[in-house]
C-alpha positions as protocol buffer text, in pm:
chain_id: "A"
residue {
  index: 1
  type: UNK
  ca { x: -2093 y: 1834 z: -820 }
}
residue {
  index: 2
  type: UNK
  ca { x: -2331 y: 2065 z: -600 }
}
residue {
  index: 3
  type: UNK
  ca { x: -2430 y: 2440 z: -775 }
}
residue {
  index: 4
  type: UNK
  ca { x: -2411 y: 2725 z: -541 }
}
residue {
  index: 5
  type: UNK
  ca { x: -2610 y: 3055 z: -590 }
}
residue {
  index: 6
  type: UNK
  ca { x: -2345 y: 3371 z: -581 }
}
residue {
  index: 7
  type: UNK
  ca { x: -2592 y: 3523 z: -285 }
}
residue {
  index: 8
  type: UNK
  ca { x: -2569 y: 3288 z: -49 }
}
residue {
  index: 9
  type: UNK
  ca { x: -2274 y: 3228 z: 208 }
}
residue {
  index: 10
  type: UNK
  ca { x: -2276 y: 2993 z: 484 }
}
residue {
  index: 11
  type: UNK
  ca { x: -2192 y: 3090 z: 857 }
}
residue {
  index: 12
  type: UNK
  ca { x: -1927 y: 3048 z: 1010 }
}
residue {
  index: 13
  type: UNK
  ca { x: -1885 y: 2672 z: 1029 }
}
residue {
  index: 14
  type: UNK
  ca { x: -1815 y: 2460 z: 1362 }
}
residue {
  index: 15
  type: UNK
  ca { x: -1658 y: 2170 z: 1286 }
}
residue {
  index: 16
  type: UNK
  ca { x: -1697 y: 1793 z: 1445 }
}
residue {
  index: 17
  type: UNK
  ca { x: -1377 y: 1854 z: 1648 }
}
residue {
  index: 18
  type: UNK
  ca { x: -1511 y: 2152 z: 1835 }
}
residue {
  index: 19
  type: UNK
  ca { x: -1265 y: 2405 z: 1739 }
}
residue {
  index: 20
  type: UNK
  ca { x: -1202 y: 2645 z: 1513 }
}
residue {
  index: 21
  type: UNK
  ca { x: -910 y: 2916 z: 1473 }
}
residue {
  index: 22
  type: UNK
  ca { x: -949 y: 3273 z: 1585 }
}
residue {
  index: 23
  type: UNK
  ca { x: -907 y: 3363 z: 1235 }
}
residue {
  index: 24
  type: UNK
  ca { x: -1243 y: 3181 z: 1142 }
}
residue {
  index: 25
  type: UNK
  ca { x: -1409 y: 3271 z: 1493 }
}
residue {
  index: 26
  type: UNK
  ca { x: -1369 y: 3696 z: 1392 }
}
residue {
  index: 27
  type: UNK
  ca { x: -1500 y: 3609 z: 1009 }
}
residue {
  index: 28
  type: UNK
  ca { x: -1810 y: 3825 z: 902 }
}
residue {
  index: 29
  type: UNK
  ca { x: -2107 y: 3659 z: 896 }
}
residue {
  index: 30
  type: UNK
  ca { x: -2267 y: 3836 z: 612 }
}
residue {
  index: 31
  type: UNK
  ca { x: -2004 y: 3857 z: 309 }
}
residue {
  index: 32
  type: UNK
  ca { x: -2059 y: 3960 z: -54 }
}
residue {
  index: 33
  type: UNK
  ca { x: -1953 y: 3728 z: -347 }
}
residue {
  index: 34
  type: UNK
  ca { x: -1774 y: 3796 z: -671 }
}
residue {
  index: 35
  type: UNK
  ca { x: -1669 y: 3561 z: -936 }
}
residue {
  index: 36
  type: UNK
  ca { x: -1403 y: 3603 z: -1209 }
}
residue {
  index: 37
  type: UNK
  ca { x: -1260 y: 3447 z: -1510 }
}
residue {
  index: 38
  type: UNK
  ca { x: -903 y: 3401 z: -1517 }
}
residue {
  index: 39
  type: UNK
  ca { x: -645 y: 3168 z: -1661 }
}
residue {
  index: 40
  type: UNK
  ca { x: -511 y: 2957 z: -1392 }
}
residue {
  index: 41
  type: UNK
  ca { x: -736 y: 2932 z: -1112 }
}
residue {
  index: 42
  type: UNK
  ca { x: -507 y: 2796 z: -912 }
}
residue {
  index: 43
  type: UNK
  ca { x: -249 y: 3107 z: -906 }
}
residue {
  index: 44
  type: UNK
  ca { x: -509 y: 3358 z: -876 }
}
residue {
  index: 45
  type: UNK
  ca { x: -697 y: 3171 z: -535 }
}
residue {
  index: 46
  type: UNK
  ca { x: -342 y: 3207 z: -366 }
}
residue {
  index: 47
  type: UNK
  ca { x: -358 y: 3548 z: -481 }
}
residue {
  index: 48
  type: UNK
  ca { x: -723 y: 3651 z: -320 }
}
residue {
  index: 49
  type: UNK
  ca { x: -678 y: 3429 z: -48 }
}
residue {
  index: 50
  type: UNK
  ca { x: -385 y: 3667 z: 120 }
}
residue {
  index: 51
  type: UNK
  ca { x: -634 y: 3995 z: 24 }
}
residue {
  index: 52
  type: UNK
  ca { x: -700 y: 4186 z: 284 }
}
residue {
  index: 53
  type: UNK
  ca { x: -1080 y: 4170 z: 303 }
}
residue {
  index: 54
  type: UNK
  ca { x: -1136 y: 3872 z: 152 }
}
residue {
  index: 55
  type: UNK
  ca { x: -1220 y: 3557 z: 395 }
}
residue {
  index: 56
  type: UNK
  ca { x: -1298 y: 3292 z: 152 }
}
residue {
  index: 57
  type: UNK
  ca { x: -1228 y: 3177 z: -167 }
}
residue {
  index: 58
  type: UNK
  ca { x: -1317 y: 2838 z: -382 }
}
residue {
  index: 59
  type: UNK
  ca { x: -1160 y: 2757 z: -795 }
}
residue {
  index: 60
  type: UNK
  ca { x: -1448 y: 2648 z: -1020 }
}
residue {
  index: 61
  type: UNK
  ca { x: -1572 y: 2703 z: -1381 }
}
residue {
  index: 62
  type: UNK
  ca { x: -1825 y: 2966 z: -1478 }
}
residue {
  index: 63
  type: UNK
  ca { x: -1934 y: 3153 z: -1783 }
}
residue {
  index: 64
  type: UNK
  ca { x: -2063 y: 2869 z: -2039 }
}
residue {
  index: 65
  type: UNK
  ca { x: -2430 y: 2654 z: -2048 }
}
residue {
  index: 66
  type: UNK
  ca { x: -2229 y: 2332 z: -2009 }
}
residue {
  index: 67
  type: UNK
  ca { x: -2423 y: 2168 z: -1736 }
}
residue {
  index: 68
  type: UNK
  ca { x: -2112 y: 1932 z: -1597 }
}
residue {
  index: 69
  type: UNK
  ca { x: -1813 y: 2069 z: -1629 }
}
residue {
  index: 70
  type: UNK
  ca { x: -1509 y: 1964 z: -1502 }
}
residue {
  index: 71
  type: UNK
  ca { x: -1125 y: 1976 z: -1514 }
}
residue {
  index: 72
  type: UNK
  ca { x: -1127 y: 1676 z: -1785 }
}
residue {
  index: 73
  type: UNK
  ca { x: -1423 y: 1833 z: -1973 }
}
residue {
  index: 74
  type: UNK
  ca { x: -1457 y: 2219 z: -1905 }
}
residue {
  index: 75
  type: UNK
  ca { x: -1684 y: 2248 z: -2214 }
}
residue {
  index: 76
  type: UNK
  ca { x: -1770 y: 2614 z: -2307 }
}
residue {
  index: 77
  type: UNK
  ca { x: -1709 y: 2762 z: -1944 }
}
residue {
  index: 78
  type: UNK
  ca { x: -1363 y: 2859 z: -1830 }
}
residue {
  index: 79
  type: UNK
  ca { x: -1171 y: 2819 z: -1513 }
}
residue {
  index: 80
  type: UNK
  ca { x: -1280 y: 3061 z: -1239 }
}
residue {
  index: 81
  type: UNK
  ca { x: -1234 y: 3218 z: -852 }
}
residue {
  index: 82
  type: UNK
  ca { x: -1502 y: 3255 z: -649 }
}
residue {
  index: 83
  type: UNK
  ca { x: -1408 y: 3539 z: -336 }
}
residue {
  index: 84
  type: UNK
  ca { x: -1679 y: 3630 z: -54 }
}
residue {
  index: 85
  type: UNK
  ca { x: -1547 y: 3917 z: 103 }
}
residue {
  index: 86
  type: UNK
  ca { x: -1657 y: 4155 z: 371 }
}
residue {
  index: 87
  type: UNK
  ca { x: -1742 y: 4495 z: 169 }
}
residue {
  index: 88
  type: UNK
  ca { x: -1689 y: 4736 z: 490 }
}
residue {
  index: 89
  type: UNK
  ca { x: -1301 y: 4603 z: 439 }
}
residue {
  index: 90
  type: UNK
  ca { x: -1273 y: 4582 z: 69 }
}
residue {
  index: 91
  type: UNK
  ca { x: -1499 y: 4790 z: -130 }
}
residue {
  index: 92
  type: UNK
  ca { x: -1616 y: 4607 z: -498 }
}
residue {
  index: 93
  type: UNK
  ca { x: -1408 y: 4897 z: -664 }
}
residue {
  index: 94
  type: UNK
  ca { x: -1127 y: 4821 z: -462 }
}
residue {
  index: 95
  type: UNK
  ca { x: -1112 y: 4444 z: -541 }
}
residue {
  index: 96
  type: UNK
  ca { x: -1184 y: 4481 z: -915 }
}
residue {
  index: 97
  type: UNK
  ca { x: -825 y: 4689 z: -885 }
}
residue {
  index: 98
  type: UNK
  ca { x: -658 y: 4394 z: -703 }
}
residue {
  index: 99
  type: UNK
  ca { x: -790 y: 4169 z: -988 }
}
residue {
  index: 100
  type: UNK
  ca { x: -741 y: 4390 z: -1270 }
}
residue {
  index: 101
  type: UNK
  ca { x: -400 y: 4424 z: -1155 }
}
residue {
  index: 102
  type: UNK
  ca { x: -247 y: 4142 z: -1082 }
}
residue {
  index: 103
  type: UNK
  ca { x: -475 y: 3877 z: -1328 }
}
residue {
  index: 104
  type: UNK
  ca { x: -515 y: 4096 z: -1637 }
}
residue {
  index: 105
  type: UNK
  ca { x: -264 y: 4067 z: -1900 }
}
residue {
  index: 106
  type: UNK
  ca { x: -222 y: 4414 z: -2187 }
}
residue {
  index: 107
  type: UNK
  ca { x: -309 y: 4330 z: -2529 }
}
residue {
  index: 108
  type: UNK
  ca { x: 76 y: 4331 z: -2590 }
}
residue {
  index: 109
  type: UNK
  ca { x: 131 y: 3987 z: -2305 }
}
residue {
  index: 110
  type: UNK
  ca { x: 320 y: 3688 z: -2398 }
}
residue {
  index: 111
  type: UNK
  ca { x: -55 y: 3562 z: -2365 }
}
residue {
  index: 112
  type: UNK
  ca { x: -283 y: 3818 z: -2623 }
}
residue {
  index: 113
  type: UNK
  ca { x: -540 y: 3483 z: -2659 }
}
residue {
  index: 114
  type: UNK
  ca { x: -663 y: 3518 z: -2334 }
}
residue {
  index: 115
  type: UNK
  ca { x: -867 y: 3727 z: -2182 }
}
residue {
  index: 116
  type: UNK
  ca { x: -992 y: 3755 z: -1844 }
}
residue {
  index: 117
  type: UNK
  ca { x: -1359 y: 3829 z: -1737 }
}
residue {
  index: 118
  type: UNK
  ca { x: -1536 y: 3952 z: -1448 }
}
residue {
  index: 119
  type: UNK
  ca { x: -1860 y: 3823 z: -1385 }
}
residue {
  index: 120
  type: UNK
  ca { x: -2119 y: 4089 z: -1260 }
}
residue {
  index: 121
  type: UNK
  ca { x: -2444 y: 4014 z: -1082 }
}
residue {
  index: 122
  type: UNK
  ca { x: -2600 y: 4330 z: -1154 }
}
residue {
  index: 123
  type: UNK
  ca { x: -2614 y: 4675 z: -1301 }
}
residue {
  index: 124
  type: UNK
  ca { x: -2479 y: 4846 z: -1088 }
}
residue {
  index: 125
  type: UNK
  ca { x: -2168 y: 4621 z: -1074 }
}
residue {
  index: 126
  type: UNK
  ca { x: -2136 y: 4618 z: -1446 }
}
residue {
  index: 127
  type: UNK
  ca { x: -2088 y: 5007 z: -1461 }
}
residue {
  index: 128
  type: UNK
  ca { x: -1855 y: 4957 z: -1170 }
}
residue {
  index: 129
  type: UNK
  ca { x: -1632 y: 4666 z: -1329 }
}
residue {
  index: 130
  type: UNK
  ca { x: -1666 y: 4896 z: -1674 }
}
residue {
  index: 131
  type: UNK
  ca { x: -1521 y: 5228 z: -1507 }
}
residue {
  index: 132
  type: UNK
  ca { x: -1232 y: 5026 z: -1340 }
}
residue {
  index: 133
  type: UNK
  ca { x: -1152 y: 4881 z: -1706 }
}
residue {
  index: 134
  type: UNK
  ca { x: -1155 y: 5195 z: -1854 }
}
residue {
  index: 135
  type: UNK
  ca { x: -926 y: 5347 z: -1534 }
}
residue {
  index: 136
  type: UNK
  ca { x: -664 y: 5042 z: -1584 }
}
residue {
  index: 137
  type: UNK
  ca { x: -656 y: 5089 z: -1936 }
}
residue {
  index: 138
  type: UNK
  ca { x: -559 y: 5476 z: -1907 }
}
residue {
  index: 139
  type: UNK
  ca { x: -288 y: 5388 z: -1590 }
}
residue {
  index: 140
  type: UNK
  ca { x: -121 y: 5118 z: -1811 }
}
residue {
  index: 141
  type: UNK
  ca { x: -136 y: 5273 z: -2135 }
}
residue {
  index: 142
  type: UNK
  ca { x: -311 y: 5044 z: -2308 }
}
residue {
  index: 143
  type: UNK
  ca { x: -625 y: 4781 z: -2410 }
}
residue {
  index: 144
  type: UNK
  ca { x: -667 y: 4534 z: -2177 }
}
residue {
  index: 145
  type: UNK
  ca { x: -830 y: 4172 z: -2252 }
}
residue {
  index: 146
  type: UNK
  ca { x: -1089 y: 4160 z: -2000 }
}
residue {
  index: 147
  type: UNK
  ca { x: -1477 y: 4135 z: -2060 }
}
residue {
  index: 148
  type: UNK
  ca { x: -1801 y: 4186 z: -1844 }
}
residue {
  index: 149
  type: UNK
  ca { x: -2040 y: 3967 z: -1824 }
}
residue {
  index: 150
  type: UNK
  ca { x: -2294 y: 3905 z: -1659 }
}
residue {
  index: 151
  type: UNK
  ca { x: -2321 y: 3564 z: -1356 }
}
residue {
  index: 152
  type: UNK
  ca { x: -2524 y: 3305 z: -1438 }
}
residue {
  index: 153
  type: UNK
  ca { x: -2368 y: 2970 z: -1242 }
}
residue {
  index: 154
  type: UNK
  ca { x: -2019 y: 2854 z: -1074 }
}
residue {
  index: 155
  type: UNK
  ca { x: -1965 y: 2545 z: -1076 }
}
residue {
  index: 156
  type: UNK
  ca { x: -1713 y: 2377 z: -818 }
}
residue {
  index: 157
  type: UNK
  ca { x: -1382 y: 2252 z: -912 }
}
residue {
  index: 158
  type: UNK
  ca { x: -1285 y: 1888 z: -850 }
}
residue {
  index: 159
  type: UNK
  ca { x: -1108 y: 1896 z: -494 }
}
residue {
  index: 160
  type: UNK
  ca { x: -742 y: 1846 z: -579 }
}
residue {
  index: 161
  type: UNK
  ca { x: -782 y: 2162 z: -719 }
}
residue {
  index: 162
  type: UNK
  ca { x: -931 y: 2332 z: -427 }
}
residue {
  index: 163
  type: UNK
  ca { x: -600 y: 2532 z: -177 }
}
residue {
  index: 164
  type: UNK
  ca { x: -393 y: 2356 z: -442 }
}
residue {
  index: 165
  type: UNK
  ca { x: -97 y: 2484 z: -298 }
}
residue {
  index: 166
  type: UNK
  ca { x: -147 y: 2420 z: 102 }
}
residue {
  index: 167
  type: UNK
  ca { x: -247 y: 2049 z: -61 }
}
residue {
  index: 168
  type: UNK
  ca { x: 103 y: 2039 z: -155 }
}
residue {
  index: 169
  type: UNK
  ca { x: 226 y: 2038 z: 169 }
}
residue {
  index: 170
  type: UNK
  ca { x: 100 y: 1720 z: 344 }
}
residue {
  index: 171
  type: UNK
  ca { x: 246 y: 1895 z: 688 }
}
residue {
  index: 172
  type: UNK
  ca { x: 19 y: 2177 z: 684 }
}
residue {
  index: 173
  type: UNK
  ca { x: -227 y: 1899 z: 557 }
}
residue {
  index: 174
  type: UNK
  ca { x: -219 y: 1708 z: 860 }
}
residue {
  index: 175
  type: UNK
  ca { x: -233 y: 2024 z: 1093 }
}
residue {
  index: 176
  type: UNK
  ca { x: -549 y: 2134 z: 975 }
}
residue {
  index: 177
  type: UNK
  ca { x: -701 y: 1808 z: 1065 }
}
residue {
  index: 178
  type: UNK
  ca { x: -652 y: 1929 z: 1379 }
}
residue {
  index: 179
  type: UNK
  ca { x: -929 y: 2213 z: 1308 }
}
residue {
  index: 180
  type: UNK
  ca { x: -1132 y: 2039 z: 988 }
}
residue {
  index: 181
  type: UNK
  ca { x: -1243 y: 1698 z: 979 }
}
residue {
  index: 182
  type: UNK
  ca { x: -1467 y: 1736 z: 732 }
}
residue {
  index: 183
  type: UNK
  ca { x: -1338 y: 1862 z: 393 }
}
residue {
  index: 184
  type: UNK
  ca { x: -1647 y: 2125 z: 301 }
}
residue {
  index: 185
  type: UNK
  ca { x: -1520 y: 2311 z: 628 }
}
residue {
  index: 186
  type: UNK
  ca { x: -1139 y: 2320 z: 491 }
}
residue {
  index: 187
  type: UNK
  ca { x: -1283 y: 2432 z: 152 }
}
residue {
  index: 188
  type: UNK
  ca { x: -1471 y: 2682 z: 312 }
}
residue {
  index: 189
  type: UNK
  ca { x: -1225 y: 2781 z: 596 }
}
residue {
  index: 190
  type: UNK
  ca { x: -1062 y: 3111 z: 588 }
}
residue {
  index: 191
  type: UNK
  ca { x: -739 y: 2964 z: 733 }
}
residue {
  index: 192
  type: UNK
  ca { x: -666 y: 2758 z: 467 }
}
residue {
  index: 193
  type: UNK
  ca { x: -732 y: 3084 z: 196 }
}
residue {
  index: 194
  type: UNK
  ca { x: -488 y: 3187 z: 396 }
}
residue {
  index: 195
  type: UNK
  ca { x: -216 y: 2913 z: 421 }
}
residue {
  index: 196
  type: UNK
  ca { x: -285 y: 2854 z: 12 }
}
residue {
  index: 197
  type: UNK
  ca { x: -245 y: 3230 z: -37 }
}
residue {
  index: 198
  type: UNK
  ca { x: 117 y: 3244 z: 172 }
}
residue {
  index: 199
  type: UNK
  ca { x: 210 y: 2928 z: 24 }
}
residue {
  index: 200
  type: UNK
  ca { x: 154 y: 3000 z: -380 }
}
residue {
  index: 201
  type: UNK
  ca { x: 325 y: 3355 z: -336 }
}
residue {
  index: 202
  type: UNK
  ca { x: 679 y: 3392 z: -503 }
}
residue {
  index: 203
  type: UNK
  ca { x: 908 y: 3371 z: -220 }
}
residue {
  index: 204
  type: UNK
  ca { x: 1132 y: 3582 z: -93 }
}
residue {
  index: 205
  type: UNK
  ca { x: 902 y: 3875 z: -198 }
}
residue {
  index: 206
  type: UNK
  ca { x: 636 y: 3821 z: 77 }
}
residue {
  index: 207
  type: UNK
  ca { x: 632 y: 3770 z: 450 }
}
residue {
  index: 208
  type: UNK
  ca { x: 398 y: 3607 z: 717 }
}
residue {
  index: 209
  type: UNK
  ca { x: 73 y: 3802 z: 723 }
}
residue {
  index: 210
  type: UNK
  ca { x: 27 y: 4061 z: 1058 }
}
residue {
  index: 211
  type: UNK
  ca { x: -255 y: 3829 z: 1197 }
}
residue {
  index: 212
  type: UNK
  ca { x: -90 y: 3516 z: 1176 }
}
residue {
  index: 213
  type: UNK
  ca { x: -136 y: 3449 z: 1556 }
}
residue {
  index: 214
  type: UNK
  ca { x: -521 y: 3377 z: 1463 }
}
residue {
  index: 215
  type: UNK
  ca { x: -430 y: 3110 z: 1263 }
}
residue {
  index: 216
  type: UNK
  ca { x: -368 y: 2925 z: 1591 }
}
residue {
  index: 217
  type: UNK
  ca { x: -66 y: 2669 z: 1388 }
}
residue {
  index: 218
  type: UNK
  ca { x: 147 y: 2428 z: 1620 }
}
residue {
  index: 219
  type: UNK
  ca { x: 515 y: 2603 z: 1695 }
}
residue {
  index: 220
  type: UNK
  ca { x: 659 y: 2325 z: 1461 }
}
residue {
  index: 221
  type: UNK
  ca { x: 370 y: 2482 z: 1183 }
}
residue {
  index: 222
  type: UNK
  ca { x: 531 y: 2844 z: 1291 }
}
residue {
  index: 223
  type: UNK
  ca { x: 827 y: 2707 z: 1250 }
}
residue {
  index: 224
  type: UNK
  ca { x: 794 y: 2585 z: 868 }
}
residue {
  index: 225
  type: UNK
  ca { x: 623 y: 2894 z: 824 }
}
residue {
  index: 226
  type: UNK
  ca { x: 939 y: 3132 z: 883 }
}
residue {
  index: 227
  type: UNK
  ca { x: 1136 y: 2908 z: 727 }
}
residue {
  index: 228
  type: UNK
  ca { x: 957 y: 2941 z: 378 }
}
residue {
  index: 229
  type: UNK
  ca { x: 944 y: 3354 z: 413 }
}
residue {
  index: 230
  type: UNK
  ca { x: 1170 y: 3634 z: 548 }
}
């Protein structure tokens, strides 16, 4: 399993097949990357992967000295999301609220043993991720069980666990063959954040995304799509 620095983001990639989406064509080239700690990776990459701002996301395990770790075997690290995301879109502040608010539970959660953790890279990020702790603490009335710390290695998940949810849906599957033959580009894509994000939301509460005539899909795709939102 490879070991990717947080300050280094591939371009966009071509794959064998010659063609890529629109949504992948328009992606930055230069993103910034953040990493958290959170409790199901799989529920909070559907969750980023929908962000406005954020163009590509990976599940992996983070935080511990454990030099192999793995879904069998996490060892002293804990599951994590990786997000690159283009800062002129979504500022840092701005996605520590999105992450604070929808993956941080209140010291009085169903779930008071776990606690979240966002992974700075610097100084200046700790103070940031700090603040906006201290800010969702006085909004919610209350502690919250999140940590700083600061990024020392992500390690990949295993890749069943990678777009878990658009995995699940061996239509979808097959269409992005159509676009990825390789499976480092579908990891890496932005349309699959994408179809993973719309398809790990709790339906009816969410629609089809305003750009989803980038994503280039099939009219049958479209079709399953609609069917799945309003």
């Amino acid at each position: 399993m490879s070991q990717r620095t947080m300050d280094v983001v591939e371009p966009v990639l071509v794959t064998a097949l010659g063609c890529i989406p629109r949504i992948d064509q328009i992606r930055p080239r230069f993103l910034e990357t953040a990493v958290f700690g959170v409790e199901c990776f799989l529920c909070a990459e559907s969750h980023f992967g929908i962000t406005r701002g954020i163009w590509k996301t990976s599940v992996g395990y983070t935080g511990g000295r454990y030099n192999a770790p793995s879904s069998n075997d996490v060892g002293d690290h804990m599951e994590a999301v990786r997000v690159e995301y283009d800062p002129l879109m979504l500022s840092y502040g701005q996605l520590l609220k999105v992450f604070l608010l929808q993956h941080v539970p209140s010291r009085t959660s169903a779930l008071p043993s776990y606690v979240a953790r966002i992974f700075v890279k610097n100084e200046f990020e700790k103070r940031l991720a700090q603040a906006a702790i201290e800010r969702h603490e006085l909004y919610s009335e209350g502690s919250c069980s999140v940590l700083v710390s600061m990024y020392k290695s992500f390690y990949e998940a295993e890749k069943r666990h990678q777009k878990y949810f658009l995995r699940a849906s061996p239509f979808l599957m097959e269409e992005m063959k159509h676009f990825y033959s390789e499976e480092e580009n579908l990891v890496n894509s932005t349309l699959a954040a994408r179809l993973n994000g719309i398809l790990g939301q709790p339906f009816p509460k969410f629609g089809l995304p305003e750009d989803i005539s980038l994503y280039d899909l099939s009219e049958k795709a479209m079709r399953a799509l609609t069917h799945l939102t309003p």
